[in-house]
C-alpha positions in Angstrom: -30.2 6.0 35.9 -29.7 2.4 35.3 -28.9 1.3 38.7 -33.4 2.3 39.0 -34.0 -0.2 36.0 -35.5 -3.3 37.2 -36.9 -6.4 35.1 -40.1 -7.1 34.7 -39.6 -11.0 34.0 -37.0 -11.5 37.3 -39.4 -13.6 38.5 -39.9 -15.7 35.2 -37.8 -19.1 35.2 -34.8 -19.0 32.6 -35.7 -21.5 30.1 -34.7 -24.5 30.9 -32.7 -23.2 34.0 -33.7 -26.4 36.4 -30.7 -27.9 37.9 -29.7 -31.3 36.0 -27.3 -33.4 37.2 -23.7 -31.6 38.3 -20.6 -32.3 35.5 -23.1 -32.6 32.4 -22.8 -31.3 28.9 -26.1 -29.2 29.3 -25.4 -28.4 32.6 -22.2 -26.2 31.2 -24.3 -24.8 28.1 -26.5 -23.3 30.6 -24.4 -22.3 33.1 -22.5 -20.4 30.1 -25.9 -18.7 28.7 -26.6 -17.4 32.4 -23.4 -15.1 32.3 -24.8 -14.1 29.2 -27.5 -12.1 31.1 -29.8 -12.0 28.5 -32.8 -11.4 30.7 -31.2 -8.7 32.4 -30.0 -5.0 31.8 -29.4 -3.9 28.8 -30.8 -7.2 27.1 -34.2 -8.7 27.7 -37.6 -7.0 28.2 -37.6 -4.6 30.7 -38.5 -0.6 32.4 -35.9 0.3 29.8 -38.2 -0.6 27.3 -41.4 -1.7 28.1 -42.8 0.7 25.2 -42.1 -1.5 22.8 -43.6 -4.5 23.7 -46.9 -3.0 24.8 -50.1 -4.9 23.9 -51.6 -4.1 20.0 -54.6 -2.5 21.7 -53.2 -0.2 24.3 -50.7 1.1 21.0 -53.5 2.4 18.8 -53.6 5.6 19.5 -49.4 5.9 18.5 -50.5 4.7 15.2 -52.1 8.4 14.8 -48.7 9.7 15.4 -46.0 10.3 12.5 -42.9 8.8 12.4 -41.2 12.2 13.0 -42.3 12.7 16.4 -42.3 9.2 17.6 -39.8 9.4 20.7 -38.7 7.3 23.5 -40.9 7.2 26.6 -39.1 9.2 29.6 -37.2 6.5 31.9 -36.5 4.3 28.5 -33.3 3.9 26.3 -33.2 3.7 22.8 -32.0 0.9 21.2 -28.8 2.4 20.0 -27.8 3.1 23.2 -28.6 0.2 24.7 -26.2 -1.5 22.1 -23.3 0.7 22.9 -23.6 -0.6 26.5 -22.7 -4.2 25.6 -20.6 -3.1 22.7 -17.9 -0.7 24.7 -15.1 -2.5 26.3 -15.3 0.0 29.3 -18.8 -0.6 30.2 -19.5 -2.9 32.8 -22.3 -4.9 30.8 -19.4 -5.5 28.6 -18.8 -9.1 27.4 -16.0 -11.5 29.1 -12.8 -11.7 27.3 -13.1 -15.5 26.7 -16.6 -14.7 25.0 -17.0 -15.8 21.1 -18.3 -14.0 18.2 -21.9 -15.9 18.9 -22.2 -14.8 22.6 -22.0 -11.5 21.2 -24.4 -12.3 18.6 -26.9 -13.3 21.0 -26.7 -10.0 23.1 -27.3 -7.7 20.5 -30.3 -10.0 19.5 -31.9 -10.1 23.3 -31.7 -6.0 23.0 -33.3 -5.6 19.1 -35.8 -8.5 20.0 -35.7 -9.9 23.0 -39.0 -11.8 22.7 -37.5 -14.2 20.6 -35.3 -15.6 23.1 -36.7 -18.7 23.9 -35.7 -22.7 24.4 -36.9 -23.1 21.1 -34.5 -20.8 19.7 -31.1 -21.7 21.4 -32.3 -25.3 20.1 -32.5 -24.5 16.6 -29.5 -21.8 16.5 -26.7 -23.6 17.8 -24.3 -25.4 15.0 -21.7 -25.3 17.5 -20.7 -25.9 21.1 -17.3 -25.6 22.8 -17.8 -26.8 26.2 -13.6 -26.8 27.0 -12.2 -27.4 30.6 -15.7 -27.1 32.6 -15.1 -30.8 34.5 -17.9 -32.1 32.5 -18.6 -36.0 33.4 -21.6 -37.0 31.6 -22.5 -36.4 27.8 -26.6 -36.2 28.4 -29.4 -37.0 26.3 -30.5 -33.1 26.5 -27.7 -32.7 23.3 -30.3 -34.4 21.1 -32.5 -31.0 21.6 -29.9 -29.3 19.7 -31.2 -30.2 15.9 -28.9 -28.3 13.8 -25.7 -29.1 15.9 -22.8 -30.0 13.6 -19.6 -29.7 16.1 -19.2 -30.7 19.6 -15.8 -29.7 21.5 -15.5 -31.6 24.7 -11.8 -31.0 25.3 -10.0 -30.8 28.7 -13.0 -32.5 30.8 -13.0 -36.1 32.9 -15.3 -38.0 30.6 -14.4 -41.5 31.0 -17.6 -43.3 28.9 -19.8 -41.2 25.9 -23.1 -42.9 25.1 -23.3 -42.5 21.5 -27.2 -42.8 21.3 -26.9 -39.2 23.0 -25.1 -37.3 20.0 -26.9 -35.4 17.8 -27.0 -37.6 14.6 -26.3 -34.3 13.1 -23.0 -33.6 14.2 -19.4 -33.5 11.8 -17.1 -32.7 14.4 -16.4 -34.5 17.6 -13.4 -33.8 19.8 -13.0 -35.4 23.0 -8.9 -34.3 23.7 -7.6 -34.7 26.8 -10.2 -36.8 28.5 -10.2 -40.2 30.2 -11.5 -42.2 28.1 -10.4 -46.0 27.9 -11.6 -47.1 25.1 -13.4 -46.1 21.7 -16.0 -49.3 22.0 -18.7 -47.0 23.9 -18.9 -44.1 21.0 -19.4 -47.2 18.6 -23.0 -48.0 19.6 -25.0 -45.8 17.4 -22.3 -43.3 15.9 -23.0 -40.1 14.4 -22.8 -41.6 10.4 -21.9 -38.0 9.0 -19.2 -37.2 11.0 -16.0 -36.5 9.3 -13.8 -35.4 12.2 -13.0 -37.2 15.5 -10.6 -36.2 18.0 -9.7 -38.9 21.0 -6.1 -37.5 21.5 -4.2 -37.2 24.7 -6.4 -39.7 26.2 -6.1 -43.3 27.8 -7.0 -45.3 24.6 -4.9 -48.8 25.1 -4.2 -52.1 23.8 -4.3 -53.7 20.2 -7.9 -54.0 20.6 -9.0 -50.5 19.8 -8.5 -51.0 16.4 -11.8 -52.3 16.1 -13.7 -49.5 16.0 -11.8 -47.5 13.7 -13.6 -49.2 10.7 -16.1 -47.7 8.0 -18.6 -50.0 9.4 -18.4 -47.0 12.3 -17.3 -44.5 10.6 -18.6 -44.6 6.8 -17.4 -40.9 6.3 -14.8 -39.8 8.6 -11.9 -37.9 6.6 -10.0 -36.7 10.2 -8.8 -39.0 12.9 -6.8 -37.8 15.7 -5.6 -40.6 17.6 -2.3 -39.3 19.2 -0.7 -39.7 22.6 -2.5 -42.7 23.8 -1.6 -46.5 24.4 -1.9 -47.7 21.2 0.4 -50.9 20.7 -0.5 -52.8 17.3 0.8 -51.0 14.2 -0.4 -53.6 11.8 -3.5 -54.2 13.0 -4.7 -50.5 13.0 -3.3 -49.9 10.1 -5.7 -52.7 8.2 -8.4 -51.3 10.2 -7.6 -47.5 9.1 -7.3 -48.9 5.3 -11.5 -49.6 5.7 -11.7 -45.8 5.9 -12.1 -45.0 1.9 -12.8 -41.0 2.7 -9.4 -40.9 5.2 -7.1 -37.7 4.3 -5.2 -36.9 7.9 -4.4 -39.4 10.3 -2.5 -38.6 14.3 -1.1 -41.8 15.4 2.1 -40.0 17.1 2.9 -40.3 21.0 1.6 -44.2 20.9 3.9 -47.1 21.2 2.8 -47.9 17.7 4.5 -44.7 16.4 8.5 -45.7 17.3 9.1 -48.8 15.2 11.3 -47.9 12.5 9.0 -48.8 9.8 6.3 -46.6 11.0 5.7 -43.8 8.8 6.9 -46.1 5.7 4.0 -48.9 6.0 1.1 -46.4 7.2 1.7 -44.4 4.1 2.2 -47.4 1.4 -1.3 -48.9 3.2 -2.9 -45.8 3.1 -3.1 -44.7 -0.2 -5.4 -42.0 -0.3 -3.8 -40.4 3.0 -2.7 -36.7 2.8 -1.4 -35.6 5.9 0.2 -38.1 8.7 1.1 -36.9 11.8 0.6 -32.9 10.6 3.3 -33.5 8.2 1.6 -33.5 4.5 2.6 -36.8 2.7 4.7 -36.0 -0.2 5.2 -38.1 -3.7 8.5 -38.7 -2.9 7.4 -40.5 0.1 4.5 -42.9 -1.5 7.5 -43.7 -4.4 9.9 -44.5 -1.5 7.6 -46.7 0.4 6.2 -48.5 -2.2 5.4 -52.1 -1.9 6.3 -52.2 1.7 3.1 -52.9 3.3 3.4 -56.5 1.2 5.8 -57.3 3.2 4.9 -56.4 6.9 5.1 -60.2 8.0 9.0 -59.8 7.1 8.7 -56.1 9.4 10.9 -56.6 13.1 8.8 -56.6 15.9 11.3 -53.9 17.7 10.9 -49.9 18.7 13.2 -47.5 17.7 13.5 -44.1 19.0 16.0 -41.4 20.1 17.0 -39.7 23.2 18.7 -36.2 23.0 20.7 -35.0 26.4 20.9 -31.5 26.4 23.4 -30.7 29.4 25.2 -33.1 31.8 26.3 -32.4 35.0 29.1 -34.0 36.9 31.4 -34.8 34.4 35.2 -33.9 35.3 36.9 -31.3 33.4 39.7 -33.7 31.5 41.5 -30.9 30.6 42.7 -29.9 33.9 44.4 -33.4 34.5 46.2 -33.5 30.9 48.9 -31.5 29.6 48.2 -29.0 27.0 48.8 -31.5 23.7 51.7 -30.2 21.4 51.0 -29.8 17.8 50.9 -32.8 17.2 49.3 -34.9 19.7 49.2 -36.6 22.0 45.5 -36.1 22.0 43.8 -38.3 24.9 40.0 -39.2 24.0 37.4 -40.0 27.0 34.6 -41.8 25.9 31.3 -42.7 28.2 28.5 -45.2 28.2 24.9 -44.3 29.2 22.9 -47.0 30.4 19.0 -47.1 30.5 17.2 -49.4 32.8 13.3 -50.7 31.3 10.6 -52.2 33.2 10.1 -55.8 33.3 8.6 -58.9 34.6 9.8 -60.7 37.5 9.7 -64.0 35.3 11.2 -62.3 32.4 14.6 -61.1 34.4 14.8 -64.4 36.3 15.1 -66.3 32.6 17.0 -63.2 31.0 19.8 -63.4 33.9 19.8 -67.3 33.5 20.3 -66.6 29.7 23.3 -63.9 30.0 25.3 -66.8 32.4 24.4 -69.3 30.0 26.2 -67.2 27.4 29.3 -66.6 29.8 30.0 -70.0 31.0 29.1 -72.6 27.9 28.3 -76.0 28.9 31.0 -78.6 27.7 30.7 -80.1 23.8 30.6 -83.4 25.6 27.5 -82.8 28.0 26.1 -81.3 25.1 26.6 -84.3 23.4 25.5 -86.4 26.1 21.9 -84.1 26.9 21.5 -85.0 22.7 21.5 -88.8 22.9 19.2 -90.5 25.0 19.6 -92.2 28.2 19.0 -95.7 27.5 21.8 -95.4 24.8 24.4 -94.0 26.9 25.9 -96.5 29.9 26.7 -95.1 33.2 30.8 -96.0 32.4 30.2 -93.2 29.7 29.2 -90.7 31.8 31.7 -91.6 34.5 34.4 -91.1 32.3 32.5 -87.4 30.8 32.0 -86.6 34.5 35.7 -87.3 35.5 37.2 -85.2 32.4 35.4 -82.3 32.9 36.4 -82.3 36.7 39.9 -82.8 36.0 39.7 -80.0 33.3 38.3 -77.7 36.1 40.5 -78.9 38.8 43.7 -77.9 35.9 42.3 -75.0 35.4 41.8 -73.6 38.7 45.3 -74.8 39.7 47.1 -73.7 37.2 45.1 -70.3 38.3 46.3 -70.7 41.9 50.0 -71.6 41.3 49.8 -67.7 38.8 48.6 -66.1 41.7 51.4 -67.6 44.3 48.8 -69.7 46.2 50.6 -72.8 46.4 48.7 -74.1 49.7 45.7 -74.6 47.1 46.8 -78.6 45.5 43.8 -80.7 45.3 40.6 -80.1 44.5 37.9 -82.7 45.0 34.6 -83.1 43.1 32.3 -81.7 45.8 34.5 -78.6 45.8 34.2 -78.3 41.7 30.9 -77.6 42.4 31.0 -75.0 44.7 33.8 -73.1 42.7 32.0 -73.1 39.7 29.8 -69.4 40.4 33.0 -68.0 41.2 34.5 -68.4 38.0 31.1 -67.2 36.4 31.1 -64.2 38.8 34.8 -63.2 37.7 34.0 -63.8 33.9 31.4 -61.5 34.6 33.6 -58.8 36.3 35.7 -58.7 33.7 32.8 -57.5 31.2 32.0 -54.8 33.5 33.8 -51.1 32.1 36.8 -50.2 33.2 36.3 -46.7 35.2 39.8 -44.5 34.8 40.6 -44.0 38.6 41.8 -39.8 37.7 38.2 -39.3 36.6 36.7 -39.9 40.2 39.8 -38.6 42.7 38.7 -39.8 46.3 37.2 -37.0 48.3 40.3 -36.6 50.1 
């Protein structure tokens, strides 16, 4: 029977059903009300029950009839029934397992009155939207229809820019995780003042320069800021932005750079007085005593990162215990320690001077050149620095004989000043062997 129902108002446009622009905020809502089917079977106005919504004059003659034997028109369903279609899980008008307690609201409302849904409606209804994961680009100016909307969820879409002249200047909640967005300067050109919740995490906020918009003179009211798992470098900085934020109770600022200095926790909670919760862990009084008075001193603070990296299995490592002896009861025990070594990113520039500074450290320039570099030229004659010149040669050329006749090369005797020159990396290069570790030859047997 109801594969023969048919609607009256196919042919009617859906409200506000013309195709915007592809990846906006309005473009989702809709897209999302037309799975709804609330024009269609069992919702909406239809040969199921046209009765109802007859015109006042062709009803008068019903209004002779009692109550009592007031029945549905053959062909029709009653409104009961019509409810148990959307309500059963195993009917196939049922609703999609991802659908909220207010899509279900508005199904049951298109079948008990389907006459009142209109644009002007959905405009006024709606506190709420949770637009999640729909690759949504564009935050349009059709959200400023909504005049009761109090919380926007934007999460898990490509938004790189909002324009904050198109929020509602109702809204209270704003979430925006797992976007692209760059930088919090665009939501600061007409923001929200009521809100009280914003949510940028897992974004691509970066720089020391966002802390500029995390002020009261943007956000007079905001009590939740979720800033985590950005790019966010200056501590300091954010933190005497954050301290603006009189109404401030719980504060993310975990998975940024800023977050692994040592001092972290201790100065965000001694600046933030009034904070409650810091990084979902509630701030205890025990804390606030402990940290107390350190924020005076954040000038005196090392600029350095701390954090800690946990191996959980290593593979490769030789089984010592199959090369030693079983140990008797009292020794000897034989210890095998290992060194883990991490390599960071850096400039060019920076490793050129950094390499130039670990050789410097190695091979230290004689007290008398030192002295010599100190006083100025015009003080020092050229008989001075003859005679500097010729010590330190002969001290090298003792040196490296002394090394020669150790090592049985006696065909090495003299050593003039152009070679002294030339023999002076080598010696850096062994000093530097020797600070390399020394690998025990049983813990890498040759292949063989």
């Amino acid at each position: 029977m109801a594969a023969s129902y048919e609607s009256e108002s196919e042919s009617e446009a859906w409200p506000g059903t013309q195709r915007p622009g592809t990846g906006t905020v309005s473009a989702a809502v809709r897209e999302h009300l037309q799975k709804l089917c609330l024009r269609e079977f069992p919702c909406g106005a239809g040969s199921w029950n046209k009765s109802r919504f007859l015109p006042q004059t062709w009803r008068t003659w019903r209004e002779l009839v009692t109550k009592e034997e007031d029945v549905v028109s053959p062909g029709e369903e009653t409104v009961e029934a019509l409810l148990g279609l959307v309500r059963s899980p195993h009917s196939p008008w049922a609703l999609l397992n991802d659908s909220n307690a207010e899509d279900s609201f508005l199904r049951e409302l298109a079948i008990r009155n389907p006459l009142m849904i209109t644009d002007t409606f959905f405009y006024s209804y709606f506190r709420s939207l949770r637009v999640v994961d729909k690759e949504v680009t564009l935050v349009d100016k059709d959200l400023l229809k909504f005049l009761k909307l109090e919380e926007l969820v934007l999460s898990a879409n490509r938004i790189k820019e909002v324009d904050a002249t198109n929020l509602p200047p109702t809204l209270k909640v704003l979430e925006l995780y797992g976007n692209e967005i760059s930088s919090m300067e665009c939501l600061c050109a007409r923001p929200p003042t009521g809100l009280q919740h914003l949510g940028l995490g897992h974004n691509k906020l970066l720089g020391p320069l966002e802390s500029l918009y995390v002020t009261a003179d943007h956000w007079p009211n905001l009590v939740s800021l979720d800033l985590g798992f950005n790019d966010l470098t200056d501590l300091q900085s954010m933190v005497a932005s954050l301290r603006t934020l009189r109404h401030l109770r719980l504060l993310v600022l975990q998975g940024n750079p800023l977050a692994l200095v040592p001092y972290y926790r201790g100065l965000t909670i001694d600046s933030l007085a009034q904070l409650c919760v810091l990084d979902d862990i509630t701030v205890s009084p025990n804390e606030k005593h402990l940290f107390r008075g350190l924020s005076l001193n954040g000038d005196l603070l090392a600029q350095e990162a701390q954090f800690v990296v946990t191996i959980g299995n290593l593979r490769g490592v030789l089984d010592t215990s199959v090369l030693d002896p079983e140990p008797g009861p009292e020794g000897p025990f034989v210890a095998y320690s290992y060194y883990v070594t991490y390599d960071f990113v850096r400039d060019e520039e920076g490793e050129a001077d950094e390499d130039t500074g670990e050789l410097a450290e190695i091979v230290k320039p004689s007290p008398s050149l030192e002295l010599l570099v100190e006083e100025s030229p015009e003080e020092v004659g050229e008989d001075v620095i003859k005679d500097i010149v010729g010590g330190v040669t002969e001290e090298v050329e003792g040196s490296l004989e002394s090394e020669a006749e150790e090592s049985g090369e006696s065909e090495l005797s003299v050593i003039s000043g152009p070679s002294t020159i030339l023999q002076t990396p080598r010696a850096s290069a062994e000093e530097l062997a020797k600070l390399r570790p020394r690998i025990d030859p049983r813990l890498c047997p040759s292949p063989g």
